[in-house]
C-alpha positions in Angstrom: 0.0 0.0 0.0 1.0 3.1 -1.1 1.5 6.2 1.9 2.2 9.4 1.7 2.6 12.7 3.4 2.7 16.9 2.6 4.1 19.7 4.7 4.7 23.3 4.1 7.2 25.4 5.8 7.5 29.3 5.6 11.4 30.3 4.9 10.7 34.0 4.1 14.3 36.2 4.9 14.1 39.4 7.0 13.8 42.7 5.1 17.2 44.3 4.5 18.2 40.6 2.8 20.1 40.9 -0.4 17.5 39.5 -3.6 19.3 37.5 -6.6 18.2 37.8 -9.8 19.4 40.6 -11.5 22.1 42.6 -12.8 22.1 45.5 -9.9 22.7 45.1 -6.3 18.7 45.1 -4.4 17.8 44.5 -1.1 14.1 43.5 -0.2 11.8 46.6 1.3 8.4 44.8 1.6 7.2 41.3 1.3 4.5 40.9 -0.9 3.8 37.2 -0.5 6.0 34.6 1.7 8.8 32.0 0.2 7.5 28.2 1.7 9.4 25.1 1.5 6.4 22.8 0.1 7.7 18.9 0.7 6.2 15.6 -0.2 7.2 12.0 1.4 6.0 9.1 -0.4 7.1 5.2 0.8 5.7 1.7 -0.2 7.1 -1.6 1.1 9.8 0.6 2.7 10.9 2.1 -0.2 10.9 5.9 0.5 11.3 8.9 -1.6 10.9 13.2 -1.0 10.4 16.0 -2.5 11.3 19.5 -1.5 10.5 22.5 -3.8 11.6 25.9 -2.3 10.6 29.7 -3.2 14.3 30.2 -4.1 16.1 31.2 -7.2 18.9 28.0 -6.8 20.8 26.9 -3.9 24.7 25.3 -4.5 24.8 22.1 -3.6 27.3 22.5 -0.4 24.2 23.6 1.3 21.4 21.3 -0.4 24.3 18.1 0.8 23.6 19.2 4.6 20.1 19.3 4.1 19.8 16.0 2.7 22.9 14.7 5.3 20.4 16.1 8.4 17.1 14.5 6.8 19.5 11.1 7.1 20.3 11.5 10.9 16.2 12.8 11.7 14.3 10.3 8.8 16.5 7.8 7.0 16.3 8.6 3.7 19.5 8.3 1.4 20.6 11.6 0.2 19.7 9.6 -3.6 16.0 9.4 -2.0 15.8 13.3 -1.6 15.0 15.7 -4.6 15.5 18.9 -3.4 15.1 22.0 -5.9 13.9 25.9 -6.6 11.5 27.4 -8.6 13.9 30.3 -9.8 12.1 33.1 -8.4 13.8 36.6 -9.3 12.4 37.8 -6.0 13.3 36.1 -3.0 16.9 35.8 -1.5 20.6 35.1 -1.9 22.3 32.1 -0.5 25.4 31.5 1.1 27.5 31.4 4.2 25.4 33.4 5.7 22.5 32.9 8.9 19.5 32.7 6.2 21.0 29.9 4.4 21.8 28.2 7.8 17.8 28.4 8.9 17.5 27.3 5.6 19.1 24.4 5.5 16.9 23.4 8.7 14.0 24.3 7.3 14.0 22.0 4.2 15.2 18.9 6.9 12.1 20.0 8.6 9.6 20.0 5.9 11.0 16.7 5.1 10.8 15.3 8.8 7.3 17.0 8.8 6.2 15.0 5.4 7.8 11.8 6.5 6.1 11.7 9.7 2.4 12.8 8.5 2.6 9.2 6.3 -0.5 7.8 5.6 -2.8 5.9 3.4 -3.3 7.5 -0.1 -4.1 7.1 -3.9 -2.0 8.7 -6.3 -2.2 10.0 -9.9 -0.6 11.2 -12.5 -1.0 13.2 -15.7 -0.3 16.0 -18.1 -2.4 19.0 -20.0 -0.8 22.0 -22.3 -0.7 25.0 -21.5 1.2 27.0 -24.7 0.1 30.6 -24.4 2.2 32.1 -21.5 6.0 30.3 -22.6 7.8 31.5 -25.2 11.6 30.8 -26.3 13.5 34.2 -25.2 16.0 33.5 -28.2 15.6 35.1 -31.7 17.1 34.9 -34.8 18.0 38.5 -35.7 18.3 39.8 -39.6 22.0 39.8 -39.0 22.5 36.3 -38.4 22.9 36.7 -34.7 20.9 35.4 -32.0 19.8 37.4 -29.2 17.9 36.9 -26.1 14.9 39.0 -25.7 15.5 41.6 -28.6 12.8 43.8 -27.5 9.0 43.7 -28.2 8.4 44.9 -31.6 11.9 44.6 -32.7 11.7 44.7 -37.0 15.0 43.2 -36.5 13.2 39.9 -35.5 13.4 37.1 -37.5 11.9 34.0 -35.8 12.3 31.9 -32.4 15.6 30.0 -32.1 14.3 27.2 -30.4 10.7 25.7 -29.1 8.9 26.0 -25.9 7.4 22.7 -23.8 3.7 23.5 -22.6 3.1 20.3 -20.9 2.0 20.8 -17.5 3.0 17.7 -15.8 1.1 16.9 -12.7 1.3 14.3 -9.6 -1.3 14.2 -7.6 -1.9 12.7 -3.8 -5.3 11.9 -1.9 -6.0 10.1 0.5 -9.0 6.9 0.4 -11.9 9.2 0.9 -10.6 11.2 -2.2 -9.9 14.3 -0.2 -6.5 15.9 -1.8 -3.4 15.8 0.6 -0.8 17.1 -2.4 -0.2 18.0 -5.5 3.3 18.7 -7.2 3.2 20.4 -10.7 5.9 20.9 -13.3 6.1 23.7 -16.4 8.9 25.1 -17.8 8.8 28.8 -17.4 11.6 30.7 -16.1 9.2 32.8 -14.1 7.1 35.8 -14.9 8.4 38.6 -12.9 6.9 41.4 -10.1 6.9 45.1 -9.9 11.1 45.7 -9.1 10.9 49.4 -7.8 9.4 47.8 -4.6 12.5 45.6 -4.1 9.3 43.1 -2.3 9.9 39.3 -1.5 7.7 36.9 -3.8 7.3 33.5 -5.1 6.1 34.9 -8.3 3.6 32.7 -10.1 4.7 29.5 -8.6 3.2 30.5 -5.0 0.3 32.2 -6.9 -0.3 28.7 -8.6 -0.3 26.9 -4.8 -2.9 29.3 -3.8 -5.5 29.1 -7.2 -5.2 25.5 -7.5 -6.4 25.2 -3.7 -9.2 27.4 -4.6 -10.1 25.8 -7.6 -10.5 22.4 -6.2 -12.4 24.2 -2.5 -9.4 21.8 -0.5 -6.5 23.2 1.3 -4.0 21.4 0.7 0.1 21.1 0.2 0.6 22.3 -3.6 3.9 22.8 -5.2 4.8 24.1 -8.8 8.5 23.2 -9.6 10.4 24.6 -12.6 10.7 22.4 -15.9 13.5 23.0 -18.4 13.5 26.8 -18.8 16.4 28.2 -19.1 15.8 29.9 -22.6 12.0 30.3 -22.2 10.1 33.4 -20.4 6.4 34.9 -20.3 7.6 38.0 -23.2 5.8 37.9 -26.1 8.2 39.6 -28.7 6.6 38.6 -32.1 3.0 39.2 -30.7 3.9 42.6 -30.2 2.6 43.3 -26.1 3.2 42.3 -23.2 0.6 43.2 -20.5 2.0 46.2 -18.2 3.6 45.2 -14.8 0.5 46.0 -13.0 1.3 45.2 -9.4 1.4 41.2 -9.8 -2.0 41.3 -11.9 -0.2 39.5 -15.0 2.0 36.7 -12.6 -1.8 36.0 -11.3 -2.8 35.7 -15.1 -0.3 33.1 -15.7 -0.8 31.3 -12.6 -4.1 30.4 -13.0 -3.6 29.3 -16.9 -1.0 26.8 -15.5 -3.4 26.0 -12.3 -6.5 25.4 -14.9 -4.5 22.9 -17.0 -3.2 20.9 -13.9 -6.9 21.1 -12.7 -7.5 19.6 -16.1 -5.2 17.1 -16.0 -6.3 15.9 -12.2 -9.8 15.3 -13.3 -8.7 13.2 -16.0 -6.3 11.0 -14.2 -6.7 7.5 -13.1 -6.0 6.8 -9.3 -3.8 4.1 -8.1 -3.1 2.5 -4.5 -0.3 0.5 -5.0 2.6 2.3 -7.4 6.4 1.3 -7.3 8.9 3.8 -5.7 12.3 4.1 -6.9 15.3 6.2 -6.8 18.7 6.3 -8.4 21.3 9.1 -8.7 25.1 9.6 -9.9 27.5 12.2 -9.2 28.8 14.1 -12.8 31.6 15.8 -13.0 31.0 18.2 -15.7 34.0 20.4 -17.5 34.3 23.9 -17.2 34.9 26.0 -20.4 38.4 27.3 -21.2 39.8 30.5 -18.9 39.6 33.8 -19.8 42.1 34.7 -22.8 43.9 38.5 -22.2 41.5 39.3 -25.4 38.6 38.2 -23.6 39.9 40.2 -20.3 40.2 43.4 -22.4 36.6 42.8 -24.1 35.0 42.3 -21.2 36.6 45.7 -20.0 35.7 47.5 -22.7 32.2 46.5 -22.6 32.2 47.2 -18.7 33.1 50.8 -19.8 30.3 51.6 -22.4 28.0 50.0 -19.2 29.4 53.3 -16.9 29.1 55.3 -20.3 25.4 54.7 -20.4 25.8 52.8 -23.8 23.4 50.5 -25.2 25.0 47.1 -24.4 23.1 43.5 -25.7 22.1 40.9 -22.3 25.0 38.5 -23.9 27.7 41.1 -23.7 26.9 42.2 -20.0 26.7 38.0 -19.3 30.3 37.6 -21.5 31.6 40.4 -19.1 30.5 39.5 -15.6 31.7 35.6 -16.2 35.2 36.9 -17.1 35.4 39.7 -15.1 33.8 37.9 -11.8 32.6 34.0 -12.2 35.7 32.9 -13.9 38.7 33.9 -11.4 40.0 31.5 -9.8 37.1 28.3 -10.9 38.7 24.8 -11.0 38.6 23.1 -14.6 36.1 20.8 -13.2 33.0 20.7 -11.2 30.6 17.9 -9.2 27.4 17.6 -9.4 24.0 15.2 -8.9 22.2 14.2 -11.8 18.8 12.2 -10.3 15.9 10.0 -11.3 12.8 9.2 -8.8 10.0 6.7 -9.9 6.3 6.5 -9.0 4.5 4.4 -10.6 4.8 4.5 -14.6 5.8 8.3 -13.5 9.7 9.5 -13.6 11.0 12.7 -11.8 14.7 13.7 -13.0 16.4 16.3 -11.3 19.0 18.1 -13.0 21.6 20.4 -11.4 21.4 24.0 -13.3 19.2 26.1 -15.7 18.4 23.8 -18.4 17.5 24.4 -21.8 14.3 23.2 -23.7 15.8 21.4 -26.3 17.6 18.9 -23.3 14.5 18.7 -21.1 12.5 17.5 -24.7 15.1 15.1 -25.4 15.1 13.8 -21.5 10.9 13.7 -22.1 11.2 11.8 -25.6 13.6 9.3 -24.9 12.5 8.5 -21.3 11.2 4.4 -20.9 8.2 6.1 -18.7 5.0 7.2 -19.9 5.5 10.3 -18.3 8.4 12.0 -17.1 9.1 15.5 -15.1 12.2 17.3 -15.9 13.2 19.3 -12.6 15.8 22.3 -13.3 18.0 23.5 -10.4 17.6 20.3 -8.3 19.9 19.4 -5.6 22.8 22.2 -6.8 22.7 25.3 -9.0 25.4 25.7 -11.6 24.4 28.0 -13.9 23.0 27.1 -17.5 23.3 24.5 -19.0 22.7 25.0 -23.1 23.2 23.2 -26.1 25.7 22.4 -28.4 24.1 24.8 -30.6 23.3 27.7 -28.6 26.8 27.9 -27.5 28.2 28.2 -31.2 25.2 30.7 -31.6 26.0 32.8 -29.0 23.7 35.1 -26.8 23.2 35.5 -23.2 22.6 32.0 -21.5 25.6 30.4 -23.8 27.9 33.3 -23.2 26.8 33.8 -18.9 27.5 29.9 -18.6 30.8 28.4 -17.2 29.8 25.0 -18.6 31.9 23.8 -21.7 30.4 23.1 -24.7 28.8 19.4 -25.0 28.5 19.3 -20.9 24.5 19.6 -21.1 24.2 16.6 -23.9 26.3 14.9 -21.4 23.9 15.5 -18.5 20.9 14.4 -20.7 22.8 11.0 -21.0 23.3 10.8 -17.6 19.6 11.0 -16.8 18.3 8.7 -19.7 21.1 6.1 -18.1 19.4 6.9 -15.0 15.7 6.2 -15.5 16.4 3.0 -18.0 18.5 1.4 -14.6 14.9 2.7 -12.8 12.4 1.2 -15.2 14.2 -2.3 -15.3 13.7 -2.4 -11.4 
């Protein structure tokens, strides 16, 4: 028999705390809505799995380890047993070696302990809808031959979309015998929508708009998470339609967040219900190459660029990202880095966790080659190292190729990785 428990944790910083996400220094003012850590525990025949999906924009894995090292000493759950991942909000805060990330760490151990304990009897589900009106692929083809991430709306200089977006809206569902819902975990592959910046305000953004309108929806309360698919080249800008709606004090990140919410609320209704489902988990550390040091050429470039930044110059998103990884990310980085690449299984459903921002294309192939009949791709699960693009968009060019520290051919090999991954799963 399949059993299962939900808990939801708040880990909202003080004001004053320094928010990641963009290219000047802000500090938060207000809170709009709180962060949560939403965790789910599942276990049958004492195989155990979790889930923790956190308002955050990525954690490095140094500090994800200790998480899942406490959850070991407090549950006994295999740091391979624990997915633990952020949604990418641009609006919450900064991690590090700092007393935040310490509560932090606790508080995801927590919602874990929390979930583990609250076990009981339930029937879950799974299924997908689409949802393609609010994703687009932020990377153009320009008239020049170039490819730029978000060229402006209206840009003449436009030519097409470089790449595709996913709209599936992947859904797992928990309830327990009398049908009442005790979880739901969603996946879509947005990067996020964005808030009102001149108020420098905490938010989850439309991830924990999407926990609150799916509650509504069904009339339950219950523990709802949205976790971040493969998004690291697709965002909510419409620059061929020609508009965006105007950042309107959070009106448009509700907009999105019930379109997504509606789909999984489509999908739910539709999905069969199962007591009994297999539980599975495997994971493998990668060590993953990290592109070439910064050539005196490059040094001088990015200087130059840096300059025409103070000057007040126009300056493209890929030259500020080429300047701040050799100017800042690039001192002093080994050649090499380690990381988790992870597959959980419930069911005939697959959960793989990948360590960085990934891009559509590799999250597709993961989807399409995957032995399950339905498969989650999780971005920024268990570390955060940056994005991780193709082949292709690195001899293209643009911002995510040019702000990564990845080599070339590193995200191909990570898609490997996890396809080796879920076959060893499905031939449990």
């Amino acid at each position: 028999m399949l059993r299962a428990g939900a808990a939801c944790l708040d880990i909202t910083p003080p004001l004053g705390a320094p928010l990641r996400g963009f290219f000047h220094e802000r500090r938060a003012r207000a809170v709009h809505d709180p962060l949560y850590v939403r965790s789910f525990a599942l276990e049958q025949d004492g195989a155990g799995i979790a889930i923790a999906v956190c308002d955050l924009i990525g954690v490095r894995r140094a500090y994800l380890d200790r998480a899942k090292a406490r959850i070991l000493e407090t549950v006994g759950l295999a740091p391979e047993r624990v997915l633990i991942c952020c949604t990418h909000t641009h609006t919450g805060p900064e991690t590090g070696d700092d007393p935040y990330t310490e509560f932090l760490i606790g508080r995801i151990a927590d919602a874990v302990r929390l979930a583990w304990d609250r076990r009981a009897p339930v029937e879950a589900g799974w299924g997908r809808a689409g949802e393609p009106r609010v994703a687009f692929n932020r990377r153009y083809r320009m008239r020049d031959g170039t490819v730029q991430t978000n060229p402006g709306i209206g840009n003449p200089d436009v030519v097409e979309p470089a790449g595709p977006i996913d709209p599936e809206v992947g859904v797992l569902c928990l309830r327990r015998p009398d049908g009442h819902a005790l979880g739901l975990l969603a996946n879509y592959a947005l990067h996020y929508v964005g808030t009102p910046d001149a108020e420098y305000a905490i938010s989850a953004d439309y991830f924990g708009m999407f926990s609150q309108l799916i509650q509504r929806l069904r009339g339950e309360a219950f523990v709802a998470a949205l976790c971040n698919g493969a998004s690291a080249d697709i965002n909510n800008i419409d620059v061929l339609g020609g508009r965006r709606p105007p950042n309107d004090r959070y009106q448009h990140v509700e907009r999105v967040a019930a379109l997504i919410a509606a789909a999984a609320l489509w999908a739910w209704n539709e999905m069969p219900f199962v007591s009994d489902a297999p539980i599975g988990a495997a994971h493998t550390e990668v060590t993953v190459r990290r592109r070439e040091p910064p050539s005196e050429a490059d040094v001088t470039r990015a200087q130059q660029i840096e300059a025409r930044l103070a000057a007040g110059e126009r300056v493209l998103m890929g030259e500020r990202a080429f300047a701040r990884r050799v100017l800042r990310q690039m001192r002093d980085l080994p050649g090499e880095l380690s990381t988790w690449v992870q597959a959980l299984r419930v069911g005939d459903l697959a959960l793989v966790g990948v360590p960085g921002e990934l891009f559509v294309e590799l999250g597709l192939e993961i989807k399409r080659r995957s032995p399950f009949g339905q498969t989650m791709v999780i971005e920024l699960a268990n570390d955060s190292i940056g994005y991780i693009p193709t082949v292709r968009a690195f001899q293209e060019g643009g911002y995510e190729p040019e702000a990564s520290v990845l080599a070339p051919g590193e995200g191909e090999r990570i898609v490997e990785t996890a396809l080796a991954l879920l076959e060893q799963l499905w031939q449990k």
